[in-house]
DOMAR-388276 format. One record per residue (C-alpha): residue in three letters; x, y, z. Coordinates in pm, whole numbers, plus 32768, in hexadecimal, padded with zeros to 4 digits. Layout:
// DOMAR-388276
AlaXYZ ...
// end
This chain:
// DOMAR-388276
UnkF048CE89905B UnkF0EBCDA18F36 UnkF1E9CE218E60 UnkF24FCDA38D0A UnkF319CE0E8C02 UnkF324CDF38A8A UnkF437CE20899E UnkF425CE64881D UnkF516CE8C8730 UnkF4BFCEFE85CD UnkF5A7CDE5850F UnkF509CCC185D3 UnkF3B7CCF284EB UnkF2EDCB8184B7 UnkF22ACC0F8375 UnkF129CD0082BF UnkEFF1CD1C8362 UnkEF00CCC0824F UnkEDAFCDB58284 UnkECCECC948249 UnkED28CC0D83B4 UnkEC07CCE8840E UnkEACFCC778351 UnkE9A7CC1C8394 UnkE895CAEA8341 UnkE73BCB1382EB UnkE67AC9C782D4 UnkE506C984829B UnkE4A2C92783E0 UnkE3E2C97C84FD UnkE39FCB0B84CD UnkE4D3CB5B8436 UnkE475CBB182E2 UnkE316CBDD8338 UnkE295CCC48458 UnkE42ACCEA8461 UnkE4DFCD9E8349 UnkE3BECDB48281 UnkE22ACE2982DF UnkE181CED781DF UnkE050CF1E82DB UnkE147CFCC8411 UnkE14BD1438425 UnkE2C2D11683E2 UnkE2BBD0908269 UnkE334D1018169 UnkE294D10D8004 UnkE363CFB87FA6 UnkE2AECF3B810C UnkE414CEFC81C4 UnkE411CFAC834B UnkE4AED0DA8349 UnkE517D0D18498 UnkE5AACFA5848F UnkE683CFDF836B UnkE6EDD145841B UnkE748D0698558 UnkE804CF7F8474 UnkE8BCD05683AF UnkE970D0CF84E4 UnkEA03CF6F84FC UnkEAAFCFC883A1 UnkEA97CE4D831F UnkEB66CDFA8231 UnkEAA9CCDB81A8 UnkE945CBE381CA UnkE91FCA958184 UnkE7E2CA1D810F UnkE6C5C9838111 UnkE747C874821D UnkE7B1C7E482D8 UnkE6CCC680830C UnkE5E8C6F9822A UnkE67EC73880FA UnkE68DC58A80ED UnkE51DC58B8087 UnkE536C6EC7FF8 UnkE4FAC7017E56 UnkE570C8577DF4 UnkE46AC8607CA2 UnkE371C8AF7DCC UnkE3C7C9C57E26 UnkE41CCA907CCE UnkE30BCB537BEF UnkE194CBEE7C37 UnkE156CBD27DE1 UnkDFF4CB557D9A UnkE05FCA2A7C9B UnkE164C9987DAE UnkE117C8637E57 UnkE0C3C83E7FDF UnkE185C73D8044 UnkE1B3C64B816C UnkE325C67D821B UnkE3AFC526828A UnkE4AFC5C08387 UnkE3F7C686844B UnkE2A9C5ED8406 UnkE23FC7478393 UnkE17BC811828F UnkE223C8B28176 UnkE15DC9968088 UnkE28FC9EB7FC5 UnkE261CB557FCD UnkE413CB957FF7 UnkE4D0CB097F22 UnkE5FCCB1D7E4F UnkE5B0CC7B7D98 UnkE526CCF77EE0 UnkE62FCC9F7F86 UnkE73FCD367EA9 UnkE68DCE577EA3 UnkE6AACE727FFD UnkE836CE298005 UnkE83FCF447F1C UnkE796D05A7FF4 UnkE850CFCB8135 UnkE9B3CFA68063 UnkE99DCE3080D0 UnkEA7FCD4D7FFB UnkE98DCC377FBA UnkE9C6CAE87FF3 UnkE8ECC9CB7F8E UnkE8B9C85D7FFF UnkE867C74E7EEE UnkE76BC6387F4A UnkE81BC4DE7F10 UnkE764C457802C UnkE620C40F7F5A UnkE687C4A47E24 UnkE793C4877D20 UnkE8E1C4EB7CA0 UnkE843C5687B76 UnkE759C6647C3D UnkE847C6D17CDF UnkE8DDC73F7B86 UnkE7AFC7D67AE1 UnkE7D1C8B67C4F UnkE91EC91C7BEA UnkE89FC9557A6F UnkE77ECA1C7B05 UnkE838CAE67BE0 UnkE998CB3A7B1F UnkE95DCAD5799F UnkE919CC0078BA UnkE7BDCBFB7804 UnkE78ECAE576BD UnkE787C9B5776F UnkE664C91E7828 UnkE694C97A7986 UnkE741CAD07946 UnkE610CB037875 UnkE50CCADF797E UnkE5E7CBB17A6D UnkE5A9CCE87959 UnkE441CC847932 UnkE434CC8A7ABA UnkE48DCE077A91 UnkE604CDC97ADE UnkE6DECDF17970 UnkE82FCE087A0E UnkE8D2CCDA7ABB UnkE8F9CCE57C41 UnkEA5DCC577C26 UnkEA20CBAB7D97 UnkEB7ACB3D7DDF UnkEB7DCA4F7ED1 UnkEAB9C8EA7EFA UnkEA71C7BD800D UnkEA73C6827FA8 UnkE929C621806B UnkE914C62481F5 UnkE974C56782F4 UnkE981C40B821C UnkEA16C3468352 UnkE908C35A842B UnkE7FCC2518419 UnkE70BC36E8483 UnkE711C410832C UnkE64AC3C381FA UnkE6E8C30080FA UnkE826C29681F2 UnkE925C1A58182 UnkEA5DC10981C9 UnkEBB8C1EC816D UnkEC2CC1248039 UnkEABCC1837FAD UnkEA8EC2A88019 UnkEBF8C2FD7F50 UnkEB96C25F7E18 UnkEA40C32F7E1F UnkEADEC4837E99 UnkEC17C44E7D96 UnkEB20C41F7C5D UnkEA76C58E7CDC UnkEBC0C5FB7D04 UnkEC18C5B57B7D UnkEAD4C6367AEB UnkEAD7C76D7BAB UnkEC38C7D07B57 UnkEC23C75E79F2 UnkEB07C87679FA UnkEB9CC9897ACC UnkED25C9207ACE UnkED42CA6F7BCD UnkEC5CC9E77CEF UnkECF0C9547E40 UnkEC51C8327EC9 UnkEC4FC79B8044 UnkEC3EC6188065 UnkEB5DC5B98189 UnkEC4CC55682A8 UnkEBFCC4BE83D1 UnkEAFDC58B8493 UnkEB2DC5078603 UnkEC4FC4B486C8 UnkEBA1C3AE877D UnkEB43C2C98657 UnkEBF2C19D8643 UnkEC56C20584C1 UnkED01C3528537 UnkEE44C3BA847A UnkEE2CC25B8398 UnkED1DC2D282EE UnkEDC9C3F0829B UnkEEF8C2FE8207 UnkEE25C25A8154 UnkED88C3A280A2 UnkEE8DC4498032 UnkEF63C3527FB4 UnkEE50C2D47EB5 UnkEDC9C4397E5F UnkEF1EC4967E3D UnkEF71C5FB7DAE UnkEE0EC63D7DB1 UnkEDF0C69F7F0F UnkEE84C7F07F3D UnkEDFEC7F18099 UnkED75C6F381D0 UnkEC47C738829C UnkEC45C72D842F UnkEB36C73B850D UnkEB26C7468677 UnkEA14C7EC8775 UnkEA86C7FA88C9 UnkE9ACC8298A33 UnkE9B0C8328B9B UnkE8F0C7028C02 UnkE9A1C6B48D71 UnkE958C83B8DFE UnkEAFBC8568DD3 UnkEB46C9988D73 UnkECA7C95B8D64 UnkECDDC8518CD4 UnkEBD5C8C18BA2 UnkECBECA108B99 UnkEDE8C90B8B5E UnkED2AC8698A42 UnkEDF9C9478950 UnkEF21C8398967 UnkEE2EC73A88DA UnkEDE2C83687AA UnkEF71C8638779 UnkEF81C70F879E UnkEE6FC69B868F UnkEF2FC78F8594 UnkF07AC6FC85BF UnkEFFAC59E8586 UnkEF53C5F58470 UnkF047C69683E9 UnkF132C589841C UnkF06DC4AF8354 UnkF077C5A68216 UnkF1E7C59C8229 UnkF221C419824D UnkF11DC4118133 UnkF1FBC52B801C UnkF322C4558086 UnkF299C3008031 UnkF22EC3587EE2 UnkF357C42D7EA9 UnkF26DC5487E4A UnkF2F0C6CE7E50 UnkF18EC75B7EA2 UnkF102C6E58047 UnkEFA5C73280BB UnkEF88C84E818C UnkEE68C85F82B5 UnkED03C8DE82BF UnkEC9CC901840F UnkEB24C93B8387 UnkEA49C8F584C2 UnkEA9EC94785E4 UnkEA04C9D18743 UnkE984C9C1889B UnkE861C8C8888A UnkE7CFC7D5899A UnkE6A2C82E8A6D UnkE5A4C84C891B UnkE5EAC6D988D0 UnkE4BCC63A8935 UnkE3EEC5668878 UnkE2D8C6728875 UnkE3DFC76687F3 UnkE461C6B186CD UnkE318C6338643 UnkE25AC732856F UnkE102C64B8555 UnkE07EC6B28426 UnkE07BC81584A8 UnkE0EDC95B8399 UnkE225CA14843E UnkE201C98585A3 UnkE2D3C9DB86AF UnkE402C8E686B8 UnkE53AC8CE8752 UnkE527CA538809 UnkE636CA6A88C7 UnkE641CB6F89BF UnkE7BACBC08A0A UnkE866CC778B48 UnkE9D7CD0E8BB5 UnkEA60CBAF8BA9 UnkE9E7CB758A48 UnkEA97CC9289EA UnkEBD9CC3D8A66 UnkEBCDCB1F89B5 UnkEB84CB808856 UnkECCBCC61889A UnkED76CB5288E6 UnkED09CADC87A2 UnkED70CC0086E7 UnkEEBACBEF877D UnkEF13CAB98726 UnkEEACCB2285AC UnkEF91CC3A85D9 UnkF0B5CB51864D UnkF091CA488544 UnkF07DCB4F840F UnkF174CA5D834B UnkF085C9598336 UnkEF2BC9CE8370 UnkEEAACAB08266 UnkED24CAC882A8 UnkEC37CAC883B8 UnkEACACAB483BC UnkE9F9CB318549 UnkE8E9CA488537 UnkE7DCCAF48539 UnkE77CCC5B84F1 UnkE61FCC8F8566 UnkE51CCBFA866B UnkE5BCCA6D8614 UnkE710CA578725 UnkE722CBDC86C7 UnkE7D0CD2B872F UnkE665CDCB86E2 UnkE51ECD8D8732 UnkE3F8CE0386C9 UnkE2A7CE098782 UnkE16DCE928677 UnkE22CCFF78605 UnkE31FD0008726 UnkE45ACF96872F UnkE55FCEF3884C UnkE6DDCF1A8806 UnkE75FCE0588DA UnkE8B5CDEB8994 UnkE998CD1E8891 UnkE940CE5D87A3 UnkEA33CF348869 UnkEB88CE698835 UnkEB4BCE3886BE UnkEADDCFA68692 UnkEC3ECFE9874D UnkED21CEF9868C UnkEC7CCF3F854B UnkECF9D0A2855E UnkEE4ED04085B4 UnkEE81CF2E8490 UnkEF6ACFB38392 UnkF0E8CF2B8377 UnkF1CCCE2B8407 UnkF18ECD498522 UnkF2B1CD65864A UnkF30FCC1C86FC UnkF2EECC91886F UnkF394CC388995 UnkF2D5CC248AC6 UnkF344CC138C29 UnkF26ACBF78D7A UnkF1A4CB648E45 UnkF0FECA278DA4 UnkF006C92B8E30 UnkEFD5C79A8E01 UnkEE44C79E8D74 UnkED74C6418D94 UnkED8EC5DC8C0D UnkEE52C6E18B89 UnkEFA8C6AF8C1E UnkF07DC7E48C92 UnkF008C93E8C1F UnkF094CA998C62 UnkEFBDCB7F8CEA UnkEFF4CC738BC6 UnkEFC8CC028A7B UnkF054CCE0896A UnkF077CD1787D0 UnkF0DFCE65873B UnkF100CECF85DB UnkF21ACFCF8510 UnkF174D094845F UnkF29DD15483AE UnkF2EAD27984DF UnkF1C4D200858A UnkF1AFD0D08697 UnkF065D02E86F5 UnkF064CF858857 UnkEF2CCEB788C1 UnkEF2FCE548A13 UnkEE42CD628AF5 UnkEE6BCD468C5F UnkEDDBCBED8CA9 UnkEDD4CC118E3B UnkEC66CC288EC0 UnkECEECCF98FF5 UnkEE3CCDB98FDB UnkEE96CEFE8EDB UnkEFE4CEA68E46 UnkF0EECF9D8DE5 UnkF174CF2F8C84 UnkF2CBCFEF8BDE UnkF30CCFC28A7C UnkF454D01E89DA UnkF4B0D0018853 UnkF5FECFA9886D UnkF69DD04C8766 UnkF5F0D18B874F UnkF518D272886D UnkF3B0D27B88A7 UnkF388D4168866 UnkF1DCD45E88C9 UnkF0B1D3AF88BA UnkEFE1D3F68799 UnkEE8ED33B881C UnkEE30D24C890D UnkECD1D19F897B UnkEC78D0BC8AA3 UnkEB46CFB08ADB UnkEAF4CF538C0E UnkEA17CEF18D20 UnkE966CEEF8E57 UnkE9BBCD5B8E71 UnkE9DCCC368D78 UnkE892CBEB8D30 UnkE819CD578D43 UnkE77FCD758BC1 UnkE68ACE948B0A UnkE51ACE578AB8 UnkE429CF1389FE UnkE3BDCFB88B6C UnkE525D0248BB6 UnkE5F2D0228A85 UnkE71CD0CA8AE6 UnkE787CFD88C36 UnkE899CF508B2E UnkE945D0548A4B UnkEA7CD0D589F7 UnkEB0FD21C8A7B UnkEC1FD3098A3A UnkED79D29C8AF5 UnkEE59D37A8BA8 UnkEF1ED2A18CBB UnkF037D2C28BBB UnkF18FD3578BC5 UnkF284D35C8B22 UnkF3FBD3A68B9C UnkF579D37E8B11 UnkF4F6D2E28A00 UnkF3D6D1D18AAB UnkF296D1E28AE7 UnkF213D1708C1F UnkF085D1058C42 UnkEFBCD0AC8D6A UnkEEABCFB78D08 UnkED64CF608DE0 UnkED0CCE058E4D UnkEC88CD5A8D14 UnkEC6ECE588C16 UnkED0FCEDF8A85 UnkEDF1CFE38A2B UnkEE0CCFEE88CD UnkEF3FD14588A4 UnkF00ED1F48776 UnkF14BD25387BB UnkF201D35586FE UnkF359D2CC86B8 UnkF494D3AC86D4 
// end
């Protein structure tokens, strides 16, 4: 049996953990918005025609935030069609996913829906195919109080006060040739810093996120991101990252390790936003918005990303397992352990599309990356805790060295939040953890996911194969607590602090 140990101490804190680490993304595409989050004809809707069910299931993830409406399709995405009377909207062709779009959701819809789920919403302007200035007259629709034009048809669209949405993307994914209206960084920065102006000058209290580079692999990765922010400048209160991760080569381990490469991707970026405030000697620096993110490889065929004229067809449906799960906690925790620099997170997707749910006609699937955000989001008030960990480790194929327990925690005034992932596939490991300068008194709550073996995973025929589970291998003595993990499983525990 392994045995590691991790020390805390309350002074060695790396930063507030900002909420919005744990939102979500909702993008038209696939059966995400339709047959996903929103059915008038299932058994489940509601009178406004969004799923019930689903919205139950999702409010137990407690997201803080949702960005919106993509994603790769909010290039070719005009936001005038999808405002005012349902039956005077335009059906529309989407150039992403080759897709149908009837327009049913949009912007009103969706705010309405942030409302009832307490959703901070977070919108994505078009300057793929469209322009600076509608990306204004979005901001004028959506924040401006009535007597001007856009405001105006907001009120006459039932909705008098402003929505006061306070945070916007700059576009999507601008560096890769794949997406509509892609071009080079220096114009890409030019278009992005004229939005930038116009939308401020009309809401000065809105945040915006310059596109940043959206794979690591590109051969414009981190100079891009130069580029960006130092001609847009002050304007860019935050960066965007993306990065989707799998398990091609059948190698658990190594694909467990994969959390160094998300660390890793962070700290780059980051770097860049420094050298950038200290080049042009400015006293505000970009902070990070990690704002897709997840497990997402096997539903990558051509077949799965091609929609072929089809309304709401099934694209990109991942189906994820114990291993999957692991990961996204590895995710989380390296969220948790870069608080000073990474202030939002977006789980791409949140239904059916590379989802925690799924939804088959009026039933519904909660998958197994569900169980670790359900877990963390519970736990993710107060100050992150710079953890030292020491055990056994491993050398993984692409990864480098890894220790087989990966670890964040969070002080929550006389509260301490530990989550734990034992990345062995065979052996339990014993893990102590000490707070150096004051005891460990009782555990307040603790929860476990695990599994029958890596790939083990829940389907609509056995939905509960993947789940999480009250914890009780904990105790707790002179001051420590001592926990004995399973082969490849999640603790997630709140300690009571003395």
């Amino acid at each position: 049996m392994n045995q590691s140990y991790i020390a805390l101490h309350t002074s060695f804190q790396i930063g507030h953990v900002d909420p919005r680490i744990l939102g979500g993304f909702l993008e038209h595409l696939g059966r995400a918005v339709y047959d996903g989050i929103y059915n008038p004809g299932s058994a489940h809707a509601g009178e406004d025609g969004f799923r019930t069910d689903v919205m139950e299931a999702l409010g137990r993830l407690q997201m803080t935030g949702m960005r919106y409406p993509g994603g790769n399709f909010v290039s070719g995405y005009h936001w005038l069609d999808g405002v005012g009377p349902r039956d005077q909207r335009p059906t529309v062709c989407d150039l992403a996913w080759q897709s149908i779009e009837p327009n049913r959701v949009g912007t009103d819809e969706f705010i309405a829906l942030c409302r009832t789920m307490g959703w901070i919403p977070m919108l994505t302007v078009n300057l793929g195919t469209g322009t600076p200035e509608e990306a204004r007259n979005w901001v004028e629709y959506c924040n401006a109080r009535v007597g001007t034009k856009y405001a105006d048809l907001r009120a006459n669209n039932g909705n008098v006060q402003p929505y006061d949405v306070p945070l916007w993307f700059l576009g999507n994914e601008m560096d890769g040739p794949w997406q509509l209206g892609h071009v080079p960084a220096d114009q890409y920065a030019i278009r992005a810093q004229q939005a930038a102006k116009m939308m401020k000058d009309t809401d000065d209290s809105i945040e915006l996120v310059a596109c940043g580079s959206c794979n690591v692999d590109l051969p414009t990765y981190l100079e891009w991101d130069r580029q960006v922010l130092e001609y847009i400048g002050d304007y860019a209160d935050y960066i965007s990252l993306h990065r989707y991760v799998g398990n091609e080569q059948g190698d658990t381990p190594d694909f467990l390790a994969v959390t160094h490469a998300i660390d890793r991707q962070i700290e780059e970026v980051d770097a860049v936003c420094r050298y950038v405030q200290s080049k042009t000697r400015s006293k505000k620096r970009a902070y990070l918005c990690f704002d897709e993110w997840n497990v997402w490889y096997r539903a990558r065929t051509r077949d799965d990303l091609d929609g072929k004229g089809q309304f709401a067809p099934p694209l990109l449906e991942e189906v994820y397992n114990l291993e999957d799960a692991l990961v996204v906690a590895g995710f989380l925790n390296s969220f948790i352990r870069h608080a000073d620099v990474l202030k939002i997170a977006n789980l791409a997707q949140i239904v059916n599309v590379i989802a925690p749910l799924m939804t088959r006609g009026d039933d519904l699937l909660v998958q197994s990356i569900f169980y670790p955000f359900e877990m963390y989001s519970r736990r993710r008030a107060g100050v992150s805790l710079r953890p030292v960990v020491q055990g056994p480790s491993f050398e993984s194929r692409a990864n480098g060295l890894a220790q087989l327990i990966d670890a964040s925690a969070i002080l929550n005034q006389s509260q301490l939040n530990v989550f734990l992932t034992n990345r062995s596939p065979d052996e339990p490991a014993i893990v102590q953890i000490s707070v150096e300068d004051c005891p460990i008194v009782s555990l307040d709550s603790a929860e476990l996911v695990t599994g029958p073996d890596a790939q083990a995973a829940n389907s609509f025929e056995h939905p509960d194969v993947i789940r999480s589970q009250p914890f009780t291998e904990v105790k707790i003595s002179q001051g420590k607590a001592t926990v004995e993990l399973p082969p490849l499983s999640i603790a997630a525990m709140t300690f009571a602090l003395g």
